[in-house]
N, C-alpha and C positions, 0 to 999 in steps of 0.2 A: 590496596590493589595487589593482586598476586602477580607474582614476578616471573612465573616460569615460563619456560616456551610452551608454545599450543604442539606440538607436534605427537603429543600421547592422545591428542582430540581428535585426529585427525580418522576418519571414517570411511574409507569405501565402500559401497554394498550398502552401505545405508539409503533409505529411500526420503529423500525431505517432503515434506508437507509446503506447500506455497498460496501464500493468496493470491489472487490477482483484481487487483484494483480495476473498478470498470470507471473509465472516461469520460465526463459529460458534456458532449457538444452541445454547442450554440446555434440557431439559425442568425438568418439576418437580422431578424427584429430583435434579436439580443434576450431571446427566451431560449428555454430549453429544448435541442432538436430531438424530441422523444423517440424518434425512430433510426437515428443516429443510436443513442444511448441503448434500444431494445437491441439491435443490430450487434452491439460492441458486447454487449451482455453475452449475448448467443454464444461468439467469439472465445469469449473465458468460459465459458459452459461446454463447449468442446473439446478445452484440453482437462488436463489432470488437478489443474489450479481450483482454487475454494471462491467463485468470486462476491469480490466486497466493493460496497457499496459506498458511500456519503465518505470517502475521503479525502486523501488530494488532488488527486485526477479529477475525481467528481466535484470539486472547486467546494467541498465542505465547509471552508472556511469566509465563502463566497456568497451564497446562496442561503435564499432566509428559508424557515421552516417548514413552509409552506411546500417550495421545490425538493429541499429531505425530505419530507413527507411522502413526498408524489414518487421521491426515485425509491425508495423503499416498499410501495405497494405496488407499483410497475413490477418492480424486481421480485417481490413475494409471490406476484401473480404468476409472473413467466416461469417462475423455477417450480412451482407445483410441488413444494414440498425439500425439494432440494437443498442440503445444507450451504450456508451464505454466510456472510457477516456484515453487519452495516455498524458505523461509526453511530458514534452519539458524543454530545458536546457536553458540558456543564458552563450555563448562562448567567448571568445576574436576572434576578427580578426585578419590581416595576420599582423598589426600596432601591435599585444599585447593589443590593447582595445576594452572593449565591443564593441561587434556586433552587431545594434538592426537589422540590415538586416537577419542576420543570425539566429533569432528569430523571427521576422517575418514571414521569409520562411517558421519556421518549424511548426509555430502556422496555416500558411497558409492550410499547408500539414494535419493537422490533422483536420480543419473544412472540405476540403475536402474529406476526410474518414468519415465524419460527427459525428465525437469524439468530448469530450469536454478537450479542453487542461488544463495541470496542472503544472502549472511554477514548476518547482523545484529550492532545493536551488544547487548551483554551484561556486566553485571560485570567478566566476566573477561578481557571483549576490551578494558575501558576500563583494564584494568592494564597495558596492551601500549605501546611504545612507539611513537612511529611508524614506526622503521626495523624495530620486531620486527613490526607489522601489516601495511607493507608485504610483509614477510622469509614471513606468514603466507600472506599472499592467494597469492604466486608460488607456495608450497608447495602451496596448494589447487589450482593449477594441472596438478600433476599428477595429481590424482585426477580432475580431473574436464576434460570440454572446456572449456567456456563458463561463467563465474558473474558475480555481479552485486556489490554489496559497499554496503551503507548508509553514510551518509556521517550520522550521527548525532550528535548535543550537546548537553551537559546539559540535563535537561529537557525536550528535545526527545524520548527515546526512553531507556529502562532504560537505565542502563548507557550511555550515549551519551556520548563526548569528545569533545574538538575536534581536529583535529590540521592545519587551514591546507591550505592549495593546496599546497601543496609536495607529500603526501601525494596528493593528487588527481593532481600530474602525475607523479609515480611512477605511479602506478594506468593512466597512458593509455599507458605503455611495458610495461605487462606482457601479453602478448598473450591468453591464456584469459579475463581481464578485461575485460567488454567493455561495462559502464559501470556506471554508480552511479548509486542512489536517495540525490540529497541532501535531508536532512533537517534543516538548521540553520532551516527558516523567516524567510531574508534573500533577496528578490532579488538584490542585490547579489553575494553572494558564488555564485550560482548563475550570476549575468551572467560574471563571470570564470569559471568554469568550461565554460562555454557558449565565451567567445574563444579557449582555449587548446584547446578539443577542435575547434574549425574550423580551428586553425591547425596543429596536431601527430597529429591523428589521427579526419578525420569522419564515421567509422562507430560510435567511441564513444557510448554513451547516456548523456545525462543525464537522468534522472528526476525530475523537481519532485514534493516530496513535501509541497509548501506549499500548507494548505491553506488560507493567510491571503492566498495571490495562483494561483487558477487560472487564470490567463489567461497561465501563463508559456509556455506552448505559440507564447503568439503569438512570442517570443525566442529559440526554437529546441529549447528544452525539449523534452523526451517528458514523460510523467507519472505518477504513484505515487500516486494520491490514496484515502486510508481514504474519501473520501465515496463513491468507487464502490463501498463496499461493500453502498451502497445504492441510488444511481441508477446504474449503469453503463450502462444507455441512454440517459441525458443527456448522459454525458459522453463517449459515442461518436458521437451526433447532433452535439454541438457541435463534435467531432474533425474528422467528416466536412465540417459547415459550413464550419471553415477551409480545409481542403482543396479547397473549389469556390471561393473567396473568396467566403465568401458572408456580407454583412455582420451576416445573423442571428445568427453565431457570437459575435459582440460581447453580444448583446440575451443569448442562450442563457449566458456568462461571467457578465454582471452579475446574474440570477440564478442560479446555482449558487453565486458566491460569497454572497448572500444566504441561501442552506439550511447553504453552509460555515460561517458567522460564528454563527450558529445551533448546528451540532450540536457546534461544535469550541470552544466558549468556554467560560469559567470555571465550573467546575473539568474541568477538561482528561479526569481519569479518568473523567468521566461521560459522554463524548462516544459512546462506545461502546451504553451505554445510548438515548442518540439514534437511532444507527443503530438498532438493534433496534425503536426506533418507529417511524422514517421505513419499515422492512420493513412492518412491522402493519398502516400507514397505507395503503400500498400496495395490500396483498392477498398480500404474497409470505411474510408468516408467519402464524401465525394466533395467535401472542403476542408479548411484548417482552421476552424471556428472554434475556439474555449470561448470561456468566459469574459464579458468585455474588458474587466478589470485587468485580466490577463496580461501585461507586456508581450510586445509581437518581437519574435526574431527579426535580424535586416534580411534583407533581399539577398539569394544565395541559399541562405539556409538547408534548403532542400540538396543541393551540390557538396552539401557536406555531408549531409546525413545518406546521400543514398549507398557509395562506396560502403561505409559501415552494413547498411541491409543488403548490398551485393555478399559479404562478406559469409555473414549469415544464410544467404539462400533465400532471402523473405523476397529480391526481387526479381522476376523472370527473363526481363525483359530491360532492365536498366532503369524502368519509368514507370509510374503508377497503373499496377492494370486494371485492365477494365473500364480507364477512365481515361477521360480527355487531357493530355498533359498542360493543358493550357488551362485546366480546372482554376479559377480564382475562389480565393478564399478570405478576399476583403468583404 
């Protein structure tokens, strides 16, 4: 690990790159609210964010193929061309063993929506070795131009291993490769990953996927943050503020991580359930429906989360606009 301090990293004037994850609500019957989802889509299609598809917002890890499927040609259609990113999984077959057919296909299906695919971690990619994940990614390389590849670890993400910077600076010699959403939740090992892509190759992306320090943009970061699945005008407003050095960007970081520490704390599964209130609270859903599987925050929730979107400017009025404050979301 490299030992020095980040502060030679450190970038004003830089403009970061950000995804922003789209959110897949639920109706009542416990399918997907497509018009919820088109609505949220739009949403990220307004700001400066890249939006992507089938991740954790989108209950990725949740939803069988059939629903990827659907949110992926929904989202192909709507964007008419516009660059996106949609996750993709690597599965076992009907044997119990990796499938690379069945990852191929689905990498297949997302250059045809003209998306850039984004390996995710999964079960069966955490049985991989590092020399077979790296051996994986080149192979992906040829199905597709351009992909992105999570950089995932226990507990951080399904299926997530750890496999060290070694692993990362293989990833910046593979050319189709063209960066990584790290998700260990360490600055540190993001600051090292950040040195070797200005010194070996700085067109790489690094995507901060932490959502316990948004302020890595200030280090040279791009960003991945599940919380834009909720404010993605915050976090393009604050994108932009660095980009003018404008020292509001600071004011704008110390809250967002104030709604991050909020929707992303313990128990981790319920985080998701947040998003789906911070949307409610908004005005952008008109309930707080994920996925069933989803653990529900307790009762309150919303009284904690709103002060945080007062903070920010996201709410006019104190209470959800547009909508009935008494909106139920059982």
């Amino acid at each position: 690990m490299l030992e020095d301090a980040p502060f030679d990293l450190l970038c004003p004037g830089r403009r970061p790159a950000g995804l922003g994850p789209v959110f897949l609500p639920f109706g009542e019957d416990a399918t997907p609210d497509w018009d919820g989802f088109a609505h949220l889509l739009g949403r990220v299609v307004d700001t400066t964010l890249i939006p992507a598809i089938n991740l954790g917002p989108g209950a990725v890890d949740l939803v069988d193929a059939s629903v990827r499927a659907e949110v992926l040609a929904t989202a192909g259609a709507a964007l008419g061309g516009r660059p996106f990113v949609a996750g993709v999984r690597a599965t076992d077959g009907a044997d119990g063993r990796f499938d690379p057919e069945r990852l191929a296909g689905a990498v297949a299906s997302v250059e045809r929506q003209g998306a850039i695919p984004l390996l995710l971690p999964s079960p069966t990619l955490a049985t991989l070795a590092a020399d077979e994940l790296v051996g994986l990614v080149a192979w992906m390389g040829d199905w597709c131009e351009r992909l992105l590849v999570v950089e995932g670890t226990p507990g951080q993400a399904p299926g997530g291993a750890t496999h060290g910077i070694d692993v990362f600076r293989a990833l910046l010699e593979l050319g189709p490769c063209i960066g990584v959403v790290h998700a260990s939740g360490r600055r540190a090992d993001e600051w090292d990953r950040l040195r070797l892509r200005d010194e070996h190759r700085s067109s790489f992306q690094v995507f901060s996927a932490n959502v316990h320090a948004v302020d890595q943009i200030a280090y040279g970061a791009d960003h991945a943050l599940d919380l834009a699945a909720a404010v993605p005008d915050a976090l393009a407003d604050r994108d932009e503020a660095w980009a003018r050095e404008d020292l509001g960007a600071v004011e704008r970081d110390d809250a967002l991580q104030a709604l991050a520490t909020l929707v992303f704390r313990a128990p981790a599964a319920a985080a998701r359930h947040s998003l789906a209130l911070v949307l409610r609270l908004r005005g952008w859903l008109p309930h707080d429906r994920s996925h069933p599987q989803v653990p529900r925050r307790p009762d309150g929730e919303e009284d904690l989360l709103r002060p945080a979107l007062e903070r920010l400017g996201l709410l006019d009025d104190g209470g959800p606009a547009g909508l009935e404050a008494s909106a139920s979301g059982s």
